[in-house]
N, C-alpha and C positions, 0 to 999 in steps of 0.2 A: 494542549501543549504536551509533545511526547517528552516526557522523564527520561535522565541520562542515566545510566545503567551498564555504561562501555565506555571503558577510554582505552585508548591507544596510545602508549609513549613511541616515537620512533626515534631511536637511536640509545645505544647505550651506554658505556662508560660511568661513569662518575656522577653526571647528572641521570641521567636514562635509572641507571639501577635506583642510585638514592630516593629518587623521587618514586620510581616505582615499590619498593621496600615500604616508604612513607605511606602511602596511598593505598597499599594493601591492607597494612594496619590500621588505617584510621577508617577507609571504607569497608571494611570487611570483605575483604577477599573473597578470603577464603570460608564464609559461615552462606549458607543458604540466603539468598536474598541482595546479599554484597554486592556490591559494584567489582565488574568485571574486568580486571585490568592485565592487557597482552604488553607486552614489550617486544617490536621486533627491531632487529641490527644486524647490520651487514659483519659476515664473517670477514672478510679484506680490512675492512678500517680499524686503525689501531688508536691508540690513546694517546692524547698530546701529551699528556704528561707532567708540564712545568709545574703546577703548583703540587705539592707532596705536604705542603703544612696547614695543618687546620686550624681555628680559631675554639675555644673551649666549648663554645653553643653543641660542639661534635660530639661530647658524651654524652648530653643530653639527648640528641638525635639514635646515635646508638643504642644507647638504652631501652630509647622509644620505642624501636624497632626489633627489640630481643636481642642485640648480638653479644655475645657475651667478650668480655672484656680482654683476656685470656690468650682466647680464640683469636682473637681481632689480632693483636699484638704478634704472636706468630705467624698466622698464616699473613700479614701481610708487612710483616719486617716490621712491622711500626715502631717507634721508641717516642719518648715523651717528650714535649716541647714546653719550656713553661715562659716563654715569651722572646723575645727577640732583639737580641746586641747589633745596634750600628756604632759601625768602626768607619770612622773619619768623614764624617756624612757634615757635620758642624765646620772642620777646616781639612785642608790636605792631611795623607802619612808625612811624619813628620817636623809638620810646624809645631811653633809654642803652643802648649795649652794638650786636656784631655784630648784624646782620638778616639773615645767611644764613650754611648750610653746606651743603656738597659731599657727597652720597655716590659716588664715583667707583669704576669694576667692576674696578681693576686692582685685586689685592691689594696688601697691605702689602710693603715691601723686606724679605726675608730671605733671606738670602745661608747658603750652606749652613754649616752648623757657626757660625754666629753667633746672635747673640741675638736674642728676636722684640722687635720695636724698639716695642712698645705698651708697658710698662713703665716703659720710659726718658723717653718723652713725657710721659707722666704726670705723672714725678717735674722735667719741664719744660728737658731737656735740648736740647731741637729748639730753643729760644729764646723767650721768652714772646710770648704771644699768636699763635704758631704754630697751625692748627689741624692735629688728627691726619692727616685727609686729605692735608693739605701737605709734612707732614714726612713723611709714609711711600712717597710714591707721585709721581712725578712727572703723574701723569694732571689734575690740579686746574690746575698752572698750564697744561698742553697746552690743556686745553677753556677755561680761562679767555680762551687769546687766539684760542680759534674755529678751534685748528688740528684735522686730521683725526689719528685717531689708526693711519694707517696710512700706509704713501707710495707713489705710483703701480706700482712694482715690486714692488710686498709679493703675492704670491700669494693666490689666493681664500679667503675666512674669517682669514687671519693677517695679522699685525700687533700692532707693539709695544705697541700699549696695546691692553686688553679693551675691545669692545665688542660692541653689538648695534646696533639701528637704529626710526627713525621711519620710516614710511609709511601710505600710503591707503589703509585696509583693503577696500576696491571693488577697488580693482587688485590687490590681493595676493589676493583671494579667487579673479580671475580669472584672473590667473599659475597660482595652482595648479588650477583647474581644466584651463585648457589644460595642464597639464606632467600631471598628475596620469593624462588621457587616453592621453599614452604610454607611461605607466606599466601600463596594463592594465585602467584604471577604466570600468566603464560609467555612463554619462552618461544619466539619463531625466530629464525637465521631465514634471512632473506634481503635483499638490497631492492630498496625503496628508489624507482621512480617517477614515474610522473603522480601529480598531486592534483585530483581534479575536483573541482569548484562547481557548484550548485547555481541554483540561477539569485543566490540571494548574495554570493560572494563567500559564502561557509566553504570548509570543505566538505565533497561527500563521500569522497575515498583517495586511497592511494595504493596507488599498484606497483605491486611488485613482481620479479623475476621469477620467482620460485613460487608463490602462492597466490598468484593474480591478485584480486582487488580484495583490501583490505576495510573496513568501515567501522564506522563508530562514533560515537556521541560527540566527545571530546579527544579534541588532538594533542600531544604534547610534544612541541620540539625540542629534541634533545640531539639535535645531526650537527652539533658541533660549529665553526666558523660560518659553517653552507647555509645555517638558516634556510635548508629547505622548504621547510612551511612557510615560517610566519615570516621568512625574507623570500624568498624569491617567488612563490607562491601567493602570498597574501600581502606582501611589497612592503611592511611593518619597512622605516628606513631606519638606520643606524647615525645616531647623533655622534660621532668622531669626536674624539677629545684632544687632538692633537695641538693644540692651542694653548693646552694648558698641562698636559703628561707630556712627555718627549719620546720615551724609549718607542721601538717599537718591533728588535729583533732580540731575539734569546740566543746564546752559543751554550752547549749545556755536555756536561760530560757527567759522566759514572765511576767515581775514583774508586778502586779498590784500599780495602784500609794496609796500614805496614804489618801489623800482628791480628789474632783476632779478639784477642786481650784487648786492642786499641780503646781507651775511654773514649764515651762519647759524650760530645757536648749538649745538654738538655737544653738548648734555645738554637734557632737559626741564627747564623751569622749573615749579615747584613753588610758589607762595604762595599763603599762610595767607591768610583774611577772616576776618570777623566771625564767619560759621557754615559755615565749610566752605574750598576753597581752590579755585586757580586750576591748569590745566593751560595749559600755551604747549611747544607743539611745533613746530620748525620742518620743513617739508617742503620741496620744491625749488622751488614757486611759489606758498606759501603758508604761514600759520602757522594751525596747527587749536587754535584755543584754549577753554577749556571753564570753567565754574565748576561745581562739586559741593557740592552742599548741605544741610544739613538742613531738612525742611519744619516740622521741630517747632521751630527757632530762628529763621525766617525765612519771610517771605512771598515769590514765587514773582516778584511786583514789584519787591523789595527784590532778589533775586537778580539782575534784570535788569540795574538799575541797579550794583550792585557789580561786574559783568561786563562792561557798559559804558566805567565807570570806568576797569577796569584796562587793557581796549583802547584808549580812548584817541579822537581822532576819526577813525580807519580805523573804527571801529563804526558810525558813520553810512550810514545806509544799509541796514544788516546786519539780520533778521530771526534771532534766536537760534533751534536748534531746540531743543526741551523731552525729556528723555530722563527716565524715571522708570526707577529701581533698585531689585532686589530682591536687598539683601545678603543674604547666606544661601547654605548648601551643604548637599547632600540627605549624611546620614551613610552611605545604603545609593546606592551610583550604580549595583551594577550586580545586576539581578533575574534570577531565572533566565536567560531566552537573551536579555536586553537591555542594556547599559552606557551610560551618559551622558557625555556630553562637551564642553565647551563650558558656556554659559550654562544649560542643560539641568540641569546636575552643581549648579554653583552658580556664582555671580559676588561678587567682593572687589572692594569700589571699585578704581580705576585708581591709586590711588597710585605702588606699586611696579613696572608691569605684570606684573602676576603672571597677569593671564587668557590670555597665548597661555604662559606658561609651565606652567600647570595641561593644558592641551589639549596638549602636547609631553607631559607626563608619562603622560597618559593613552592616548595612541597607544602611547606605547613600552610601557606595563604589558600595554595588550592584545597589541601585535604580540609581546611576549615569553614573555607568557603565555596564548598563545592556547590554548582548549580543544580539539583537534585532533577527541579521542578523544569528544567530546561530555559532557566532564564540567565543568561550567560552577560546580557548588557549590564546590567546593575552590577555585577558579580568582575565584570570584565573592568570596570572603570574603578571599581576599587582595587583592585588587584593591582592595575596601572599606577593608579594614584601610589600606593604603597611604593611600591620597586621603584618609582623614578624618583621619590622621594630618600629612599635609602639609599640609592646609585647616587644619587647628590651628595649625600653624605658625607658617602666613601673617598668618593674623587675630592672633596674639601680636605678629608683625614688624610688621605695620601701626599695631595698638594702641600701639606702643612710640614712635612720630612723635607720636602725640598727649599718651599720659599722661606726659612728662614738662617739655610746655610751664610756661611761666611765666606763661603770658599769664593775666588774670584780667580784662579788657575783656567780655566776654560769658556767657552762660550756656553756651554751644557750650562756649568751652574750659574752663570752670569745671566743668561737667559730666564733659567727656573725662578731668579730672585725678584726678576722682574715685576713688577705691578702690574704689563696688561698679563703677564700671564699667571695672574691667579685669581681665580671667581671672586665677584662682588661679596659672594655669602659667606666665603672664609676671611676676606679684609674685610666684614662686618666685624667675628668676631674676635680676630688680632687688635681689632681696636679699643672693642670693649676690657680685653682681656690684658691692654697697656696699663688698665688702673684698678684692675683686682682679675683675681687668678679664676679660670672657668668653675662652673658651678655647674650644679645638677641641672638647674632650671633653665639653663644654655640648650638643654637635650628635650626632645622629644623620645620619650624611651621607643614607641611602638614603631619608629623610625631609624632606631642608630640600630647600626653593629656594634659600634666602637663606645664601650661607655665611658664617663666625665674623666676617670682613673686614665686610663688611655691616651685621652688627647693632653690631659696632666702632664702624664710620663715624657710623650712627645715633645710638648710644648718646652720642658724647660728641660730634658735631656738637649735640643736644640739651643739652650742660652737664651731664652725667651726675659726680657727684661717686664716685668709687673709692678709700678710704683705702688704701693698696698697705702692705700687712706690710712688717716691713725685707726680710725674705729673698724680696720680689715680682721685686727687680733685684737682679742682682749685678754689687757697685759698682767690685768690678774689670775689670768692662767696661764703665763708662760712656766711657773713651776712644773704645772701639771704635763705642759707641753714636754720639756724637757724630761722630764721621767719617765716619759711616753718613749720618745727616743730610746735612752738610755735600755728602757725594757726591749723594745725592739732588736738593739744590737746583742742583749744578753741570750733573748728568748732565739736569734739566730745562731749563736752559737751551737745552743741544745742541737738545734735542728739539724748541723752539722754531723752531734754524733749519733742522732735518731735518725736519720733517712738515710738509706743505703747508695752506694753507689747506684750511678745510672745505669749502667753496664750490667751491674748485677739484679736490680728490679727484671730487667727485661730479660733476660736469661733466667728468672725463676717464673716467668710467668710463660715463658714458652713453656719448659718443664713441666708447669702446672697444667697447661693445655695438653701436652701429648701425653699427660698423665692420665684424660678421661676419658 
């Protein structure tokens, strides 16, 4: 059996580099002996773009990969995200009742040998109209006053609040291309056509314009919606999720800020429309803002206009670009000597940023279970297994922001409320979760993105009703519970005058970068 010793990513961007980066370092690239990995990509294709927010699992990936942190944050605009505010997602702007909550990445306070303080909130001990986010976690009021959730002295990747980061995925594609280079990666510019097939249905090469036939052990598609390989080539189909997601077009603009002072907000903003919602990201000289929409509840004009709207007259002027999505993820990603990766694999609207999080999971499955010995079935069916079980997930945690709106203004949300359109596997656990609040043991860790804290935040930021058994708290700690609280709201105070503006972390850390 010949030993793999060559992979070929083809296509670059965001998945292409990542994954490449990943795989130098963990196959040894660049050391005598290493597995040999080329990247090639066509100069003409550019970068979709839409997602700009990462999920926290990013500094750990960074990390992995030597990028220093600094560095990162400059050259590619980055600014920090420490979770994500939906605004009117639960009912219309303007009716009775809150118009937003927080899902913030810190977990919940649990202090060892005390009690998990979801329980106690419930039964309304934080003080009414507290939201869980609030009472559990100092992270809510940090981003609410724009502070960063780290402080200039805090070391690379750490810092007291969880987070992860916004940036310009042009620049971040090309960060890791230049870092990637050090790493051991070969770099070819070339535009990949025809994909040709062996007599066993592998592939055995693909040719290109500029460097005829390319070859290698393992293939890795990274060519974006085209699914060159492992769709059109090795015919992998794409399970469409239109049944149960709605959106399926983006309008997306590039707001310049009013000053360059402007504070920036450290979480995405998130709100609901008529037929779809709003992304607002801030970046360090810019705010990248987006609407996502369904075309079957809205006309393409009507989008414009709602998108408009919520910009404001910094839109004037602005030319939106039109982005069309194809939700949906292939069940089989990886075919005999080919894997998918990226948009390639599949794409889940931007809600959660779950697309550079699915592309980290996939790098790591291969780099850990790479087929050395050239035995790609065993290797390929677990690979499989894994992604389509974490794709399941996703699409459950995403569905859960929509089916338990209240809104009844539209066909969009009246639709999304609907029972057939939400999987059997997340009305499994909205049911269990009517008579005590999710639990760890709800999760498969080796499977979720999203941990227990998360679908929590979700769940009752949405008004999620939980009738809690008597024996759900035990009432001989609600002392303890409430001092819990109580320390929470004090210990966020501090944190207010210990963590620096957002603005100004990120302006001392470019500083620090073009310092070295």
């Amino acid at each position: 059996m010949k030993t793999f010793q060559n992979v070929l990513i083809v296509g670059g961007g965001t998945a292409g580099w990542l994954t490449a980066c990943f795989l130098a370092k963990t196959l040894g690239a660049a050391r005598p002996g290493g597995v040999r990995i080329t990247l090639v990509e066509s100069p003409q294709i550019g970068i979709i773009g839409v997602g700009e927010g990462t999920f926290p699992s990013i500094r750990g990936t960074l990390s992995a990969i030597g990028v220093d942190e600094a560095r990162f944050v400059r050259e590619c605009h980055a600014t920090f995200k420490q979770g994500v505010k939906f605004a009117n997602w639960v009912r219309p702007a303007g009716s009775f009742g809150s118009d937003h909550y927080f899902h913030p990445f810190s977990h919940p306070s649990q202090r060892q040998g005390s009690a998990e303080l979801l329980p106690y909130w419930l039964r309304g001990l934080a003080g009414e109209g507290v939201p869980f986010a609030q009472a559990a976690t100092m992270q809510k009021r940090v981003a609410d006053a724009a502070r960063a959730p780290k402080r200039t002295s805090d070391g690379d990747y750490l810092g007291p609040m969880n987070y992860a980061y916004h940036f310009d995925a042009g620049r971040f594609a090309k960060l890791l291309a230049e870092h990637g280079v050090t790493l051991g990666v070969q770099h070819v510019l070339g535009n990949v056509g025809q994909v040709e097939l062996n007599d066993d249905g592998a592939i055995a090469r693909v040719h290109t314009e500029e460097h005829g036939a390319l070859e290698a052990d393992l293939y890795i598609d990274c060519t974006g919606f085209r699914a060159s390989l492992i769709g059109q080539a090795l015919g992998s189909p794409l399970r469409k999720l239109d049944d149960v997601l709605f959106v399926d077009h983006a309008l997306a603009m590039q707001v310049p800020y009013p000053a360059a002072d402007t504070p920036i907000p450290s979480y995405t903003i998130s709100t609901a429309h008529e037929a779809g919602w709003t992304w607002d990201i801030g970046l360090q000289e810019r705010r990248g803002i987006g609407y996502v929409y369904s075309s079957r509840h809205t006309s393409d004009e009507r989008a414009e206009e709602v998108l408009r709207a919520y910009v404001g007259p910094a839109a004037a002027g602005l030319t939106p670009r039109k982005l069309e999505l194809q939700l949906g993820y292939r069940e089989v990603q990886w075919v005999k000597n080919c894997v998918a990766v990226g948009l390639s694999g599949g794409f889940l609207e931007p809600l959660e940023s779950s697309g550079i999080g699915l592309i980290e999971t996939a790098a790591y499955l291969i780099g850990f279970l790479f087929p050395f010995n050239g035995q790609t079935e065993p290797v390929a069916r677990t690979f499989n297994d894994l992604m389509r079980q974490r794709y399941e997930r996703v699409v459950d945690f995403i569905k859960l922001h929509y089916c338990l709106t209240q809104r009844t203004d539209s066909a969009f949300w009246r639709e999304n409320a609907d029972a057939a359109s939400i999987p059997a596997s997340l009305q499994a656990k909205l049911a269990m979760w009517q008579g005590r609040p999710p639990h760890r043991l709800d999760f498969v860790t080796d499977l979720e993105m999203y941990p227990p804290s998360s679908w929590q935040y979700v769940l009752y930021g949405m008004e999620f009703h939980s009738a809690l058994h008597a024996s759900a708290a035990n009432a001989a700690l609600d002392g303890q519970a409430r001092d819990e609280f109580k320390t929470i709201a004090m210990l966020a105070e501090r944190a207010l005058a210990d963590l620096p503006p957002h603005r100004d972390l990120v302006d001392h850390m470019c500083a620090r970068a073009s310092a070295r």
